[in-house]
Backbone as JSON, one array per atom type, in Angstrom:
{
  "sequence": "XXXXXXXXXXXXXXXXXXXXXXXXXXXXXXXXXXXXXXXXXXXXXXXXXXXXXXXXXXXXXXXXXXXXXXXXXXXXXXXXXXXXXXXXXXXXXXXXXXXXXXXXXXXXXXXXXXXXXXXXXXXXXXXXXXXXXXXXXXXXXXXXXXXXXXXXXXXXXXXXXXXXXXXXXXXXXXXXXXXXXXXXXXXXXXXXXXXXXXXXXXXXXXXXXXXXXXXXXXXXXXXXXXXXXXXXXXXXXXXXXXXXXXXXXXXXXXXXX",
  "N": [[-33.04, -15.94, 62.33], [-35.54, -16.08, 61.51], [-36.86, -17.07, 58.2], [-36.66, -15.41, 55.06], [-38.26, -15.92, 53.19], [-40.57, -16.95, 54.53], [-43.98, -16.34, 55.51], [-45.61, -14.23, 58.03], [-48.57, -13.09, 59.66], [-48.99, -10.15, 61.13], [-50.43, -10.01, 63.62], [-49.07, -12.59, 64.8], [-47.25, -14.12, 67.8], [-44.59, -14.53, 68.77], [-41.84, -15.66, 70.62], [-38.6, -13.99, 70.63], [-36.5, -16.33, 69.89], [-37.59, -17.76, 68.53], [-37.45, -20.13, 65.69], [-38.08, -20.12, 62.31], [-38.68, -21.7, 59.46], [-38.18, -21.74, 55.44], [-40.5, -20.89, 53.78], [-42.63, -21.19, 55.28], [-45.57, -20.81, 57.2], [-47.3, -18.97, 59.19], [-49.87, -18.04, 61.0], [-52.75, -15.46, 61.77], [-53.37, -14.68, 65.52], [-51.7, -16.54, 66.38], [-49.67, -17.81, 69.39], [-46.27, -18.23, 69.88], [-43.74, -19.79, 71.94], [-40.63, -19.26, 73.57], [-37.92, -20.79, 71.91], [-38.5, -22.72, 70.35], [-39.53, -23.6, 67.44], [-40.48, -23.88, 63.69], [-40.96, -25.49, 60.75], [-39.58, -25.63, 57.56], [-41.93, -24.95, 55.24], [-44.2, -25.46, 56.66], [-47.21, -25.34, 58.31], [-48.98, -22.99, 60.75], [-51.62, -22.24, 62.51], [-54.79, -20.06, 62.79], [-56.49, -19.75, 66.61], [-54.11, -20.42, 68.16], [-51.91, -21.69, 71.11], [-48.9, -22.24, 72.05], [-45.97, -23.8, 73.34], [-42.69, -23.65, 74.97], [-40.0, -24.38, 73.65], [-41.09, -26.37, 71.53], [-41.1, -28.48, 68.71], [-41.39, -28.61, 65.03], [-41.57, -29.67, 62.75], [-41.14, -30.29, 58.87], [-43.64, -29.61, 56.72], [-45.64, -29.92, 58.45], [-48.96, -29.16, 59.83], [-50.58, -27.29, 61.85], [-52.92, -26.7, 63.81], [-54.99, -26.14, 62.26], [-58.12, -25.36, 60.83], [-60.83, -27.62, 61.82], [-62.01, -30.81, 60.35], [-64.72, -31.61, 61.03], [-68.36, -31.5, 59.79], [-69.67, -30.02, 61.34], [-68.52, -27.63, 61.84], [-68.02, -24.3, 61.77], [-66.67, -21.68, 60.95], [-66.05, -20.78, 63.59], [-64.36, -19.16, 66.15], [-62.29, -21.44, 67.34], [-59.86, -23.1, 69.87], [-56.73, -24.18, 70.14], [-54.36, -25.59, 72.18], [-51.0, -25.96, 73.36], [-48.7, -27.85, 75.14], [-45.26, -27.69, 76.49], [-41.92, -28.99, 74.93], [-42.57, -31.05, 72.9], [-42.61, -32.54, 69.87], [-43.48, -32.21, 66.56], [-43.71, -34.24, 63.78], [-43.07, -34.69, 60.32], [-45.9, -33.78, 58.23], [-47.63, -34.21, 60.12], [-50.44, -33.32, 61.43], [-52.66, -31.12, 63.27], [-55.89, -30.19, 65.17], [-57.87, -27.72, 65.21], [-60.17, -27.37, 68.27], [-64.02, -27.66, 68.34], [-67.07, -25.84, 69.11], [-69.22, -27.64, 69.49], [-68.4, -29.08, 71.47], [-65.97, -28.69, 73.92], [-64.65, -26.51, 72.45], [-61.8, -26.67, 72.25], [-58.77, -28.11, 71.06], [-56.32, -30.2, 73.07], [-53.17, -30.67, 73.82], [-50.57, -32.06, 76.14], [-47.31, -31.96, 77.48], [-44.35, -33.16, 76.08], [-44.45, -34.64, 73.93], [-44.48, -36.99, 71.36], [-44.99, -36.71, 67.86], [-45.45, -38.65, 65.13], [-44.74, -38.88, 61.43], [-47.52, -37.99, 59.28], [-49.5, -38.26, 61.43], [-52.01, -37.65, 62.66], [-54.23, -35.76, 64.65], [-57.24, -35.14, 65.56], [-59.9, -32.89, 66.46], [-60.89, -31.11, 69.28], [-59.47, -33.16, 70.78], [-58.03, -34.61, 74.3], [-55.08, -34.65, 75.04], [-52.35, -36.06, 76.92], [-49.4, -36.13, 79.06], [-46.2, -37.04, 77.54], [-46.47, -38.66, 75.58], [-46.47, -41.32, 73.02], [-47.12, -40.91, 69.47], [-47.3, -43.2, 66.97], [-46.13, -43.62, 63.38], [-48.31, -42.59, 60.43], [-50.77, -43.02, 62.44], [-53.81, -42.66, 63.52], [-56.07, -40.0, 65.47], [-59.29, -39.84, 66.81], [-61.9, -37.6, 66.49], [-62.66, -35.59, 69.59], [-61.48, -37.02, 71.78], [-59.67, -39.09, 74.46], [-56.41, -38.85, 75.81], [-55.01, -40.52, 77.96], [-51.22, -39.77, 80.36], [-48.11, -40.85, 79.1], [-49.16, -42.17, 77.08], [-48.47, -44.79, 74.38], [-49.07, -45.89, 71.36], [-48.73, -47.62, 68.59], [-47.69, -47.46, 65.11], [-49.86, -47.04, 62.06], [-52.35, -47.05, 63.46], [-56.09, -46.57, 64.4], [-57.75, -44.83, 66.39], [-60.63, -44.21, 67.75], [-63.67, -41.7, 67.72], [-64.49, -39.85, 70.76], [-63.49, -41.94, 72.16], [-61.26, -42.82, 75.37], [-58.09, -43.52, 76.09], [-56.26, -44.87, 78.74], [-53.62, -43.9, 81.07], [-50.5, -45.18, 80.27], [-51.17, -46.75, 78.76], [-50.81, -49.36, 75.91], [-51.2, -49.26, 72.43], [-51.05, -51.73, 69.49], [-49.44, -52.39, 66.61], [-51.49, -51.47, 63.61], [-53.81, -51.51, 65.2], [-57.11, -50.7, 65.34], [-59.2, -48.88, 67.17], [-61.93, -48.87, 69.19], [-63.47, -49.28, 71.79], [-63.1, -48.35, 74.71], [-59.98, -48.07, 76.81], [-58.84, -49.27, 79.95], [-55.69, -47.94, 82.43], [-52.58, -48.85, 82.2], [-53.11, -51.13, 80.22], [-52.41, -53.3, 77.24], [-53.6, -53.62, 74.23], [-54.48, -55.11, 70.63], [-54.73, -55.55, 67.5], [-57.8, -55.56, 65.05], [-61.24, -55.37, 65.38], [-60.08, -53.85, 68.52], [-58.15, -56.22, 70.28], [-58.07, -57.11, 74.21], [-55.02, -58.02, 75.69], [-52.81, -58.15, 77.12], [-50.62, -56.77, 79.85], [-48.67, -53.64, 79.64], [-45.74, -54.06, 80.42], [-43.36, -53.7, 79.75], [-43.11, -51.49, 78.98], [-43.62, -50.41, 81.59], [-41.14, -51.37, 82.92], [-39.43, -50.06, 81.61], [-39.73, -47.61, 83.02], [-39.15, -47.8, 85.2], [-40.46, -49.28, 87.21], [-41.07, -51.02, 90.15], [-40.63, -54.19, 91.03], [-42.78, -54.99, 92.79], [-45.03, -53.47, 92.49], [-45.6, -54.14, 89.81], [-46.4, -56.84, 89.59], [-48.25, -56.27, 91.59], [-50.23, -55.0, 89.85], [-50.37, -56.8, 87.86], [-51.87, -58.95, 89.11], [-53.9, -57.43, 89.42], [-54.66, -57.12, 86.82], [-55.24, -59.39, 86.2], [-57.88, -59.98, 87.66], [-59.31, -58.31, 86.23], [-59.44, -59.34, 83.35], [-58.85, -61.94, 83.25], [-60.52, -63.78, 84.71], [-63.49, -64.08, 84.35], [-65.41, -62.25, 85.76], [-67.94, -60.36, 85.44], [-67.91, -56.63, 84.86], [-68.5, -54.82, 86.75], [-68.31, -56.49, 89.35], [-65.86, -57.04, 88.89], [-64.38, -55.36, 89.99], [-65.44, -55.01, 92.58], [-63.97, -57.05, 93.5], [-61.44, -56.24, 92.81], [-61.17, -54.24, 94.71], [-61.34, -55.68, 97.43], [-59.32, -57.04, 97.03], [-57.27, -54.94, 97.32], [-57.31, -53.12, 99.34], [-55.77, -51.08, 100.45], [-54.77, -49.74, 98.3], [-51.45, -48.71, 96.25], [-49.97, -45.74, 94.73], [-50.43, -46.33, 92.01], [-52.01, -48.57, 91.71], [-54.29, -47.53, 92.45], [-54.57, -45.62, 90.71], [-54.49, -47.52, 88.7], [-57.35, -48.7, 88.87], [-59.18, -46.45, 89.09], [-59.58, -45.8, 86.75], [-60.96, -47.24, 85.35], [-63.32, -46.13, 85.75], [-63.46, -44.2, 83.81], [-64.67, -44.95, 81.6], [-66.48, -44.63, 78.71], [-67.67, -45.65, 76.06], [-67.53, -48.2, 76.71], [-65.66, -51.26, 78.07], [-62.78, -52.68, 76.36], [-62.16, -55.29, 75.74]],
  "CA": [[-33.93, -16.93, 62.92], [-36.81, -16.22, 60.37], [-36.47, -17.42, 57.04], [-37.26, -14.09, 54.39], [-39.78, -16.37, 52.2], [-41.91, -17.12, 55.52], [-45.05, -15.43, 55.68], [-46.13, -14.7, 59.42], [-49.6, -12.34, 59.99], [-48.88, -9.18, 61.9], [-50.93, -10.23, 65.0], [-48.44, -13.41, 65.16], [-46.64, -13.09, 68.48], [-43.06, -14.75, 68.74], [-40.64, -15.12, 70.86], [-37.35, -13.63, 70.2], [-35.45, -16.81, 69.88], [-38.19, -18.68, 67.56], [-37.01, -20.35, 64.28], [-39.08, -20.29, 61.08], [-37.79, -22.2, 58.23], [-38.59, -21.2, 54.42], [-42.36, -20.76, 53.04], [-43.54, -21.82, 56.44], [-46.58, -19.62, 56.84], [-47.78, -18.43, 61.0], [-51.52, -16.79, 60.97], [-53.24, -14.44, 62.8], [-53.5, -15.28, 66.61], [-51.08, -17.56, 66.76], [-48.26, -17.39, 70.2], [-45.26, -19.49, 70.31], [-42.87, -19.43, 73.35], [-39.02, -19.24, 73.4], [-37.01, -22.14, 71.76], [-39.28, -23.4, 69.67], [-39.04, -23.93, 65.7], [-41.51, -24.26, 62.4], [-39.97, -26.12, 59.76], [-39.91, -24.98, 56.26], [-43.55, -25.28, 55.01], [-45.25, -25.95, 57.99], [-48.7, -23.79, 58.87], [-49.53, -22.91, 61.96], [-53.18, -21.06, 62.59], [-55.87, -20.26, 64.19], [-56.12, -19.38, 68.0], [-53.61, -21.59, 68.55], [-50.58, -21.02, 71.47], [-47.62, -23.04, 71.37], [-45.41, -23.34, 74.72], [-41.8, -23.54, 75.03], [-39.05, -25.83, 73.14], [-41.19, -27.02, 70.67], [-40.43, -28.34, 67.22], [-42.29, -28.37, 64.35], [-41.19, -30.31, 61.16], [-41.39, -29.68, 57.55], [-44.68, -29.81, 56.15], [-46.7, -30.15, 59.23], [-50.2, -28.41, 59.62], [-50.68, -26.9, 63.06], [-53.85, -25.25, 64.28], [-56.26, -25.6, 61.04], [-59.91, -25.62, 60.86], [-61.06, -29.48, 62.04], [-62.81, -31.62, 59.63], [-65.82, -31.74, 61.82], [-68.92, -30.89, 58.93], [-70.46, -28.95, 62.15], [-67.63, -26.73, 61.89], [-68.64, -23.11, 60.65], [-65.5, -20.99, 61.31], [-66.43, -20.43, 64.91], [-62.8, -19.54, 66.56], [-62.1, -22.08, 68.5], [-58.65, -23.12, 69.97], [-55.66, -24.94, 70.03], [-53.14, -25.55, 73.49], [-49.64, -27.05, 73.41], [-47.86, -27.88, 76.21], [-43.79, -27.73, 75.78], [-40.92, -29.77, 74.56], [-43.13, -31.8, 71.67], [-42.08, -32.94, 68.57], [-44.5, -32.83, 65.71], [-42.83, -34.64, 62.69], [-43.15, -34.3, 59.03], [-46.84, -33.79, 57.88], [-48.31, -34.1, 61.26], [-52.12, -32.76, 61.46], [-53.67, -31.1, 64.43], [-56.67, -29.17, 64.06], [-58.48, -26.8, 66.71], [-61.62, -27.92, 68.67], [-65.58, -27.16, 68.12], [-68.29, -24.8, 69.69], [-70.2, -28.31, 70.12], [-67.41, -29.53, 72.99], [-65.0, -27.7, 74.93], [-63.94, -25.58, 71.51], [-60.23, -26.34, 72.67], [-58.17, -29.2, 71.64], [-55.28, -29.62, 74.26], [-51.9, -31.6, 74.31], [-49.48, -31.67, 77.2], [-45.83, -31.82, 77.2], [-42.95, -33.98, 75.62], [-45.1, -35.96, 72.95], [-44.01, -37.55, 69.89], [-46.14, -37.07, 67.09], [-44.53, -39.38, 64.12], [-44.97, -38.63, 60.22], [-48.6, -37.99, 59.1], [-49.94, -38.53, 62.34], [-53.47, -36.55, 62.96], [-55.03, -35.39, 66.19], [-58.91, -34.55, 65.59], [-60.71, -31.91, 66.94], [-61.19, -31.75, 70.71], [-58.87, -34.06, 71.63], [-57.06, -34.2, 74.58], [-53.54, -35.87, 74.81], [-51.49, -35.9, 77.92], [-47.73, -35.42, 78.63], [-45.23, -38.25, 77.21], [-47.38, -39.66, 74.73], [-46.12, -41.18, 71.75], [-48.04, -42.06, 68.23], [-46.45, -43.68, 65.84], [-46.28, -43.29, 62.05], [-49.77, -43.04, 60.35], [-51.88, -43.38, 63.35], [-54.93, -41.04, 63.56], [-56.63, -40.09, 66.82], [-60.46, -38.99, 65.62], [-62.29, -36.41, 67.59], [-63.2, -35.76, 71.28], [-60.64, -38.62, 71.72], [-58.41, -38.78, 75.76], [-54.8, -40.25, 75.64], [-53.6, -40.17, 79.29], [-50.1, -40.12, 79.94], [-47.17, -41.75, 78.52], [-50.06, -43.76, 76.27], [-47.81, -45.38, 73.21], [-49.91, -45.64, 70.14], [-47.79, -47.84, 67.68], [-48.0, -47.37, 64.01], [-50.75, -47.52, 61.35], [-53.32, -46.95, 64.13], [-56.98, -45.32, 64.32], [-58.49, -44.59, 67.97], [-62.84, -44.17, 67.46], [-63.93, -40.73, 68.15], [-64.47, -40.07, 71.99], [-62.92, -43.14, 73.18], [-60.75, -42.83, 76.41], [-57.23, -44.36, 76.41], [-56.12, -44.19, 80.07], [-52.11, -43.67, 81.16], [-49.33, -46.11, 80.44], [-51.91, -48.34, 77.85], [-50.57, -49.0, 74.8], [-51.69, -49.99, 71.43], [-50.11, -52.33, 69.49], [-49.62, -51.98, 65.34], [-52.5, -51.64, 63.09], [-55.02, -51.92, 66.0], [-58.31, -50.47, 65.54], [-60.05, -49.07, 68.69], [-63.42, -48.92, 69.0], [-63.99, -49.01, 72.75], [-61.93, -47.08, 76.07], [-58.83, -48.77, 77.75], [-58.05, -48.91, 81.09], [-54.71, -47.82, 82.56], [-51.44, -50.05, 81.86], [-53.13, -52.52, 79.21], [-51.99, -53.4, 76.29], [-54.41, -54.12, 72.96], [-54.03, -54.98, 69.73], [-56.5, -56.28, 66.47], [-58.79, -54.93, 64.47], [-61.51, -54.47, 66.48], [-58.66, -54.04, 69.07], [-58.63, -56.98, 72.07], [-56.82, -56.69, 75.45], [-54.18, -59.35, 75.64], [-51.51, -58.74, 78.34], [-50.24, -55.31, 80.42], [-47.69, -52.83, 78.97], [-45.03, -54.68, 81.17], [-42.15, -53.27, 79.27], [-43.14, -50.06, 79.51], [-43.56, -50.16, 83.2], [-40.1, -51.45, 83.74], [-38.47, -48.59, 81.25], [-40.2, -46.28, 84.2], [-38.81, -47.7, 86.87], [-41.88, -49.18, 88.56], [-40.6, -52.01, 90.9], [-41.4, -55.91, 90.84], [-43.83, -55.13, 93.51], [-45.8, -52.87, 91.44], [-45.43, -54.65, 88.68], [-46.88, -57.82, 90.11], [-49.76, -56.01, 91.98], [-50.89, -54.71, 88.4], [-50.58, -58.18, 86.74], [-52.84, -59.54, 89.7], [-55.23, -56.73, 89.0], [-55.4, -57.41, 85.78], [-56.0, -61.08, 86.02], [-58.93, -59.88, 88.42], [-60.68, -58.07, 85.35], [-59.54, -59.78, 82.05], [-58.76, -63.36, 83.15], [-61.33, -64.42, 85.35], [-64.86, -64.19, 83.97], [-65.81, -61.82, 85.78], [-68.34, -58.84, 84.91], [-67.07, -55.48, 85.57], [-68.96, -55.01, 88.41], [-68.36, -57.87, 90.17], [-64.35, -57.32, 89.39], [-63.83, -53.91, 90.76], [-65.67, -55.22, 93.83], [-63.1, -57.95, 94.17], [-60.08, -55.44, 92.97], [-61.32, -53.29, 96.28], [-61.51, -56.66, 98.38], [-57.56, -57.9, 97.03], [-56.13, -53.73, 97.19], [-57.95, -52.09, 100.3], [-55.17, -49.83, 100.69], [-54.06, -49.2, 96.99], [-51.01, -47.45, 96.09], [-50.75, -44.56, 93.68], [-50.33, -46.97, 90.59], [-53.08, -49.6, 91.68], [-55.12, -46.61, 92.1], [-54.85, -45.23, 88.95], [-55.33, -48.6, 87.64], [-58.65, -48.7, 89.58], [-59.58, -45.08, 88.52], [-59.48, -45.61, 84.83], [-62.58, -47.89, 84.69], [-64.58, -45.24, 86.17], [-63.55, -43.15, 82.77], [-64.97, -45.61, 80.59], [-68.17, -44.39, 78.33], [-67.42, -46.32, 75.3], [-67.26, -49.86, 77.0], [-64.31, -51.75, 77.9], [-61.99, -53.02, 75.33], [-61.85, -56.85, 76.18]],
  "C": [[-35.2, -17.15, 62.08], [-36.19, -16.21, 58.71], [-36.99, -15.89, 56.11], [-38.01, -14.96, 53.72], [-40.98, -16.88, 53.39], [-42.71, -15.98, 55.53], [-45.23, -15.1, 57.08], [-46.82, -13.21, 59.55], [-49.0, -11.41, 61.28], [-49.06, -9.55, 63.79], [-50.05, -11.56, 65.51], [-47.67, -13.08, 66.61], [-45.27, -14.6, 68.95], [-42.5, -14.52, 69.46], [-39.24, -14.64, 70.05], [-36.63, -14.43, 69.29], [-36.26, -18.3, 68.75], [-37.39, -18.85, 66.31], [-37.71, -20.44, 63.18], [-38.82, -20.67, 59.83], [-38.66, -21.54, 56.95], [-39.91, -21.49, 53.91], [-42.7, -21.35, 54.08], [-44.55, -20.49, 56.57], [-47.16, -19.76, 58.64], [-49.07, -17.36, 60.51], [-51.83, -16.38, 62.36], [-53.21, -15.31, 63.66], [-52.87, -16.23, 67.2], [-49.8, -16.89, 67.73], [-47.3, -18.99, 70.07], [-44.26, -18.89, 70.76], [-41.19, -19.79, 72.71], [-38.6, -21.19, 73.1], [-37.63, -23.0, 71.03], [-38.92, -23.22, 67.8], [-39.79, -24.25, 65.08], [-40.89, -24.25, 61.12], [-40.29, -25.7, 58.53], [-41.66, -25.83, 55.46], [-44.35, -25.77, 55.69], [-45.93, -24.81, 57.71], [-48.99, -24.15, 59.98], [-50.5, -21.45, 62.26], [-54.08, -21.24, 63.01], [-55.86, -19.04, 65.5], [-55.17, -20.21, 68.13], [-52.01, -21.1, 69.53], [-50.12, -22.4, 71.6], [-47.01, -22.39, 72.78], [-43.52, -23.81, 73.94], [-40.75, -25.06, 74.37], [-39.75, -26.9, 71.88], [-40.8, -27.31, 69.13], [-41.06, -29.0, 66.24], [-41.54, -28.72, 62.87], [-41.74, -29.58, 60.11], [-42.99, -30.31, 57.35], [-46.23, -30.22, 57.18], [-47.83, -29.09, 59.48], [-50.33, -28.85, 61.29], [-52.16, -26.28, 63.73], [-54.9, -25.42, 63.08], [-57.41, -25.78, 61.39], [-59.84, -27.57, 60.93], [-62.37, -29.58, 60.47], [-64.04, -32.34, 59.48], [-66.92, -30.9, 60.52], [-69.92, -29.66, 59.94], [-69.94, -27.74, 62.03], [-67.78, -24.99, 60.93], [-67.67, -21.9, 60.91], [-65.32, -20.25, 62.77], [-64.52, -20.49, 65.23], [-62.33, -19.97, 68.21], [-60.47, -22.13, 68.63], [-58.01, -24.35, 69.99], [-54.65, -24.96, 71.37], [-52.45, -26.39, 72.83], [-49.08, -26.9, 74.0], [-45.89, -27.37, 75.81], [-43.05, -29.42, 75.71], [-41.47, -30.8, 73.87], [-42.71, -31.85, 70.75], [-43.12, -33.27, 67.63], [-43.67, -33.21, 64.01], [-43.54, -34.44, 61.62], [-44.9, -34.36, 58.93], [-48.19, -34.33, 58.81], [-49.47, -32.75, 60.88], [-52.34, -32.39, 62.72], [-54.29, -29.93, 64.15], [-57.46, -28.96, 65.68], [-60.34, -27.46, 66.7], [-62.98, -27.48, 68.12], [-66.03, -26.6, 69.19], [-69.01, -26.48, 70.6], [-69.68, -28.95, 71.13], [-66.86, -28.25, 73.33], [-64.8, -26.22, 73.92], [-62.51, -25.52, 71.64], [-59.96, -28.0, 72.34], [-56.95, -29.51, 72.44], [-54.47, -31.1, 73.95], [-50.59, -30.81, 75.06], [-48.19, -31.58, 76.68], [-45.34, -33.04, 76.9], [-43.28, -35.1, 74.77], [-44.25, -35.76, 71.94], [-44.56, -37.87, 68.91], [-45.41, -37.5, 65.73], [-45.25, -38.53, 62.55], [-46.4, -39.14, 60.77], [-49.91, -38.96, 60.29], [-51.19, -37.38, 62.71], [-54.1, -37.04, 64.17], [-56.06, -34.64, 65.67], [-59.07, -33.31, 66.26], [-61.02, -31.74, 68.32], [-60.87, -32.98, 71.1], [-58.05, -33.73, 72.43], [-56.19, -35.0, 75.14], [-52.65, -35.25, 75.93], [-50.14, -35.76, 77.88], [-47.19, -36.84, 78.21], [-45.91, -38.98, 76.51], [-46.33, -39.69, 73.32], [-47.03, -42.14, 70.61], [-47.01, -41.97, 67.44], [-46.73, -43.11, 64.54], [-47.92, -43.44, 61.35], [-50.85, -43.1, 60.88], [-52.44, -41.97, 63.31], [-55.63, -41.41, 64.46], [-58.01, -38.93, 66.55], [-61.13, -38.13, 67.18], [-63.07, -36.76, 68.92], [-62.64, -37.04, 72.24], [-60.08, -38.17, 73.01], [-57.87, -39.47, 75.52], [-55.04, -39.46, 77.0], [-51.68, -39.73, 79.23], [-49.02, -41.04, 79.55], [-48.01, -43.19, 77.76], [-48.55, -43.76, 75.18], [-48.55, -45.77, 72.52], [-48.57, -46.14, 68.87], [-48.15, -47.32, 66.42], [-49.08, -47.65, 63.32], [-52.25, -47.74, 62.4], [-54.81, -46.42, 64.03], [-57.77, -45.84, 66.24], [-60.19, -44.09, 67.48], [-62.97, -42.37, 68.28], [-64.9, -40.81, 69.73], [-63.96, -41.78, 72.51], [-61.84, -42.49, 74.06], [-59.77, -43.67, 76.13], [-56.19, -43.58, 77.38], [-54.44, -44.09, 80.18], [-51.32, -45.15, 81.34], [-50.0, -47.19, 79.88], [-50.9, -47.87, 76.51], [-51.28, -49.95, 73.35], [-50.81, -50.38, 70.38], [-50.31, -51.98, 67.77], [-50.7, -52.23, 64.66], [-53.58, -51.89, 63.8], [-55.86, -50.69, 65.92], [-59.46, -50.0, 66.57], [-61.17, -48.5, 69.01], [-64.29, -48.71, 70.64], [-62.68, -48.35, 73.89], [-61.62, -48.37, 76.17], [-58.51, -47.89, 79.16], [-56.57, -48.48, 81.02], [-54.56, -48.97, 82.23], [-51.88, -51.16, 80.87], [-52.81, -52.29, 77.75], [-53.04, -54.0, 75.13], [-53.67, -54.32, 71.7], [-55.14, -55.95, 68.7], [-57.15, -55.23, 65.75], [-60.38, -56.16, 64.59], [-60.37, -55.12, 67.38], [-59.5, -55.21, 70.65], [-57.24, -56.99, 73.03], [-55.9, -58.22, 75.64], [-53.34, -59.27, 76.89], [-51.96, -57.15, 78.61], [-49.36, -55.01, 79.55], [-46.82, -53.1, 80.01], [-43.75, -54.24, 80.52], [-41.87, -51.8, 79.4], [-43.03, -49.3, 80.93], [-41.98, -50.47, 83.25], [-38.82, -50.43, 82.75], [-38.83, -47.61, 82.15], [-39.54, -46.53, 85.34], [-39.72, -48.41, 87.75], [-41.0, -50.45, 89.1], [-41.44, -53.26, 91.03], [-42.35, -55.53, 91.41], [-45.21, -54.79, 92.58], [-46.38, -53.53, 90.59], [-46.59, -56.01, 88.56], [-48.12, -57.81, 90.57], [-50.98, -55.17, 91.0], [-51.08, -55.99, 87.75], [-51.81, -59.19, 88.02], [-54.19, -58.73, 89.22], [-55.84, -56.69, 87.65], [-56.04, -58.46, 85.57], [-57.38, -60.8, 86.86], [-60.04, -59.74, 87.06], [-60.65, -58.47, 84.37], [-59.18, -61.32, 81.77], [-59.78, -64.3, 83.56], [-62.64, -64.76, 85.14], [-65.53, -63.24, 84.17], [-67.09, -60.48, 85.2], [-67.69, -57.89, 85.9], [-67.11, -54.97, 87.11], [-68.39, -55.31, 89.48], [-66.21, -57.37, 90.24], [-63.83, -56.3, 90.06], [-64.4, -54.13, 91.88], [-64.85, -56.21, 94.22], [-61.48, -57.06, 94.04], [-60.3, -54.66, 94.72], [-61.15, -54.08, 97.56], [-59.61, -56.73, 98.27], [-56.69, -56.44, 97.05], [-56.97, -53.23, 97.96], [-57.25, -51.12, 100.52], [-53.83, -49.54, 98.88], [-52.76, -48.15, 96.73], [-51.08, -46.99, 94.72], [-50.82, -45.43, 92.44], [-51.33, -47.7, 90.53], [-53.91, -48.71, 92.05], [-55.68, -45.72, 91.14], [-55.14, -46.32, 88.47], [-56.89, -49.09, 87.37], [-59.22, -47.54, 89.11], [-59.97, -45.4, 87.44], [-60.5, -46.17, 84.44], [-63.62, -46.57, 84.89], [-64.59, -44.39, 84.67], [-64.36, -43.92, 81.55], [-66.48, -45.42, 79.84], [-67.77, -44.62, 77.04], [-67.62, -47.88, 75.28], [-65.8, -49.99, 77.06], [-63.74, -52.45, 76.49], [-61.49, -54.14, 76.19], [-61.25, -57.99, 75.36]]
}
């Protein structure tokens, strides 16, 4: 299961049933859970634990020191949920002292070729970035965000669950749930309406999201003013038009209009 040219630091701690391909190198402090795999020349280091089923391409960098110039070898950490996929030359790099010190991603993401996750970011379950895209520090994905190709997300910006961004877009301010952007600087154009109906959500749903959006990105409104008319046209919200409603409140960047 371990390759003989892998390096892996004493204090490493391994399950049983881990795989470690050739010159992949595991440092001190590092755990990774049953069923998981680090592809020939991958590094993984740090504090950094690692949960169950994950898999870990060739040449990807796991756990390193962030790129933050505050950064003075303070040992901060790294979480990973299970069943993730970090592909070829994938970047993620452990948090700072001056936030949390932890950057955190959930379960069952898809992190494409040379795809980098900053420093204190944290990335929810079912997320997928595309090829190229970089997500800069103190950054939130919700869940199941989609992040196409050739992307960059602005350090601390907020992108809420089930938004997605569209190729080469630029993002500079937070997204609500379910919308869809795209541009450099990125602008909101429609919902993620395709994505909702690969989930399952039902016309109703579907319909009482595309009203709520026309409330805050068709009408004129200021924000204000539209979340006091979303509360007037959804007095009894369900869980989806409540999350859609939620997600402004996360917004300390500005909307993305």
């Amino acid at each position: 299961m371990i390759h003989p040219t892998a390096i892996i630091d004493d204090s490493a701690e391994l399950a049983a049933d881990v795989e470690v391909g050739p010159y992949a190198v595991i440092g001190a402090n590092v755990s990774i859970d049953s069923g998981s795999s680090v592809g020939a020349n991958a590094v993984v280091k740090g504090i950094t634990k690692i949960g169950k089923n994950n898999k870990i391409f060739p040449f990807a960098s796991i756990g390193e020191d962030c790129q933050d110039k505050k950064y003075n070898g303070e040992p901060t950490k790294l979480e990973i949920g299970d069943n993730n996929h970090f592909r070829e030359f994938c970047t993620v790099h452990r948090g700072t002292v001056q936030d949390k010190g932890l950057t955190k991603i959930g379960n069952r993401g898809l992190f494409m070729n040379y795809t980098h996750i900053a420093h204190d970011c944290d990335i929810g379950d079912d997320v997928i970035i595309g090829n190229c895209s970089q997500i800069a520090g103190h950054a939130k994905l919700g869940d199941f965000v989609l992040i196409s190709g050739h992307c960059g997300v602005h350090q601390f910006c907020t992108v809420n669950s089930h938004a997605m961004l569209g190729p080469s877009t630029v993002l500079l301010k937070d997204m609500p749930a379910f919308v869809l952007v795209q541009g450099n600087p990125a602008k909101t154009y429609t919902m993620n309406f395709e994505g909702m109906r690969r989930k399952g959500f039902s016309t109703e749903t579907i319909s009482n999201l595309k009203k709520g959006f026309s409330i805050v990105f068709r009408q004129g409104h200021t924000l204000e003013k539209a979340l006091e008319l979303l509360g007037e046209a959804f007095p009894e919200p369900d869980e989806m038009m409540t999350l859609y409603i939620d997600s402004f409140s996360t917004l300390n960047r500005g909307l993305t209009r």
